[in-house]
RODOBA-114300 format. One record per residue (C-alpha): residue in three letters; x, y, z. Coordinates in steps of 0.5 Angstrom, whole numbers, plus 500, padded with zeros to 3 digits. Layout:
<sites>
AlaXYZ;...
</sites>
This chain:
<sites>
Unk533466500;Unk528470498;Unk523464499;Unk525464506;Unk525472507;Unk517471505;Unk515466509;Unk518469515;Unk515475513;Unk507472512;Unk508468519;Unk510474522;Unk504477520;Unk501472521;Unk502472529;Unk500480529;Unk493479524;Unk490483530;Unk494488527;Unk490489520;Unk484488524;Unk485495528;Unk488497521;Unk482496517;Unk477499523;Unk482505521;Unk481506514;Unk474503515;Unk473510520;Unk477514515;Unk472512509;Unk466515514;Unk469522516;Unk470523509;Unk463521507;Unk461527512;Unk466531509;Unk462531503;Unk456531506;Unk449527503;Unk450529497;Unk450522493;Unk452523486;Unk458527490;Unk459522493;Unk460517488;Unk464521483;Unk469523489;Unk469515491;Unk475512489;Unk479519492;Unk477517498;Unk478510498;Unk486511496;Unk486516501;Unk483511506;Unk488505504;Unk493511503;Unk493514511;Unk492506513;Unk498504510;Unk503508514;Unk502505520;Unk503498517;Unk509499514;Unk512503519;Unk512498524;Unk515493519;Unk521493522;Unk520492529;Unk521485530;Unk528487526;Unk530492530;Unk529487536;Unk536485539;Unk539487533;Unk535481528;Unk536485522;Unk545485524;Unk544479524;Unk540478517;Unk545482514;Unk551478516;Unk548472513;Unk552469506;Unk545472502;Unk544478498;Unk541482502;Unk536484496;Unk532478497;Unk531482505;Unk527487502;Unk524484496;Unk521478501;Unk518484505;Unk516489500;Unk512483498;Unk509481504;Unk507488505;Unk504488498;Unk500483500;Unk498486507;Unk496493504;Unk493489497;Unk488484503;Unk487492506;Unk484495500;Unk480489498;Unk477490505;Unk475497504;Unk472497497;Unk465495500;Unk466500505;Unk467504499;Unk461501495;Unk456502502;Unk458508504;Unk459512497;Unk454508493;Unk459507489;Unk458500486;Unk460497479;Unk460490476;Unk468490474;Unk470487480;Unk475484476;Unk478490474;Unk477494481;Unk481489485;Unk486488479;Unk488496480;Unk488496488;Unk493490487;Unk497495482;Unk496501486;Unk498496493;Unk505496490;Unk506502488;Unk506504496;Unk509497499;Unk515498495;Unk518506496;Unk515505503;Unk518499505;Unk524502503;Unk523508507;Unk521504513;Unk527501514;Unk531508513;Unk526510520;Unk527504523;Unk530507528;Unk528513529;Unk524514535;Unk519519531;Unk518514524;Unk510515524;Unk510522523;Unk517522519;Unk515516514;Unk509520512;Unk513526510;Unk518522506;Unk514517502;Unk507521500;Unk511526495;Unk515520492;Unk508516491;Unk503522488;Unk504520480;Unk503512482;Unk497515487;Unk495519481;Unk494513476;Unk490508482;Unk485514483;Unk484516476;Unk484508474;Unk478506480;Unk473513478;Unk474510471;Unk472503473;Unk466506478;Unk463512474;Unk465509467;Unk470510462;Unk467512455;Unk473515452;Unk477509453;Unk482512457;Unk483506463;Unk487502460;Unk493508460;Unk492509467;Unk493502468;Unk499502464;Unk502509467;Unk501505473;Unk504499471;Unk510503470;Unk511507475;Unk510500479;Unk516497475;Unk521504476;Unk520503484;Unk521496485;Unk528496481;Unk530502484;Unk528501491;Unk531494491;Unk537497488;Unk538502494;Unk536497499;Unk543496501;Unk546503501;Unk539504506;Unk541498511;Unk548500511;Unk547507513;
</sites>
């Protein structure tokens, strides 16, 4: 079920990739009103540079996953799901993991615009995507789950933000301390303790949302 869940998911993302696109420019036009916010100043620039990259991916993200469930709530899709002999967990996770991979490909996305605009480049790449893909999911799980809770409020795009940034501040908190780490550079050590504050935190929301999935869609 969760297989199926997924792919039905990725197609639908699939059919609306326009969407993204408009999403990235957003992001993309995020990252360059806070370089004017700064001002030309490079090595302020570079030090805030991970801050606002989050903040970008951050703001971005709210306007994917509040739509997420739009084609749920067409004739009443999601009833329908719902009454299919499944646990209806495989429902959430199939989505929080096609939205973890939408916000993932974002964030990738916005990191050279990042680098271009804050001259904030660095060599561990490796690392830096590592971390988006960590940080990615520590806003797709609560977020997925909370955007099923305003599904069919008429308002989800103001009220989805209020509910999910307080939630998600600690898991913010670690993806930005890990990418200054990785762009500015780590002497004390400190990056692999951020990954892992993260790590956990990643593990706490999936299991708790996925536990309290059920209780949200029957409401």
């Amino acid at each position: 079920m969760l297989i199926a869940a997924l792919r039905k998911e990725m197609l639908l993302q699939w059919r609306t990739r326009a969407q993204l696109m408009a999403v990235f420019v957003f992001g993309a036009a995020a990252l360059l009103l806070f370089s004017f916010a700064v001002g030309p100043v490079a090595e302020m620039l570079r030090q805030f540079s991970a801050g606002f990259l989050w903040l970008g991916l951050l703001l971005s993200s709210t306007l994917t996953l509040a739509e997420s469930y739009h084609a749920e709530m067409e004739n009443h899709a999601l009833e329908g799901l719902l009454l299919l002999p499944a646990n209806p967990r495989a429902l959430y996770y199939g989505k929080a993991i096609a939205n973890w991979i939408q916000l993932t490909i974002l964030g990738m996305a916005l990191v050279p615009v990042m680098v271009i605009l804050y001259d904030a480049g660095t060599t561990r790449i490796v690392a830096l995507f590592f971390v988006v893909a960590l940080g990615a999911a520590g806003l797709s799980a609560p977020g997925t789950l909370y955007a099923a809770m305003t599904a069919q409020v008429r308002s989800r795009q103001t009220l989805l933000p209020l509910l999910l940034f307080p939630l998600i501040v600690p898991a913010l908190l670690a993806s930005v301390k890990a990418t200054s780490l990785i762009v500015l550079g780590d002497p004390m050590g400190q990056l692999k303790s951020w990954i892992s504050l993260l790590v956990a935190f990643d593990a706490i929301y999936w299991s708790l949302c996925g536990l309290l999935f059920d209780r949200v869609v029957e409401e």
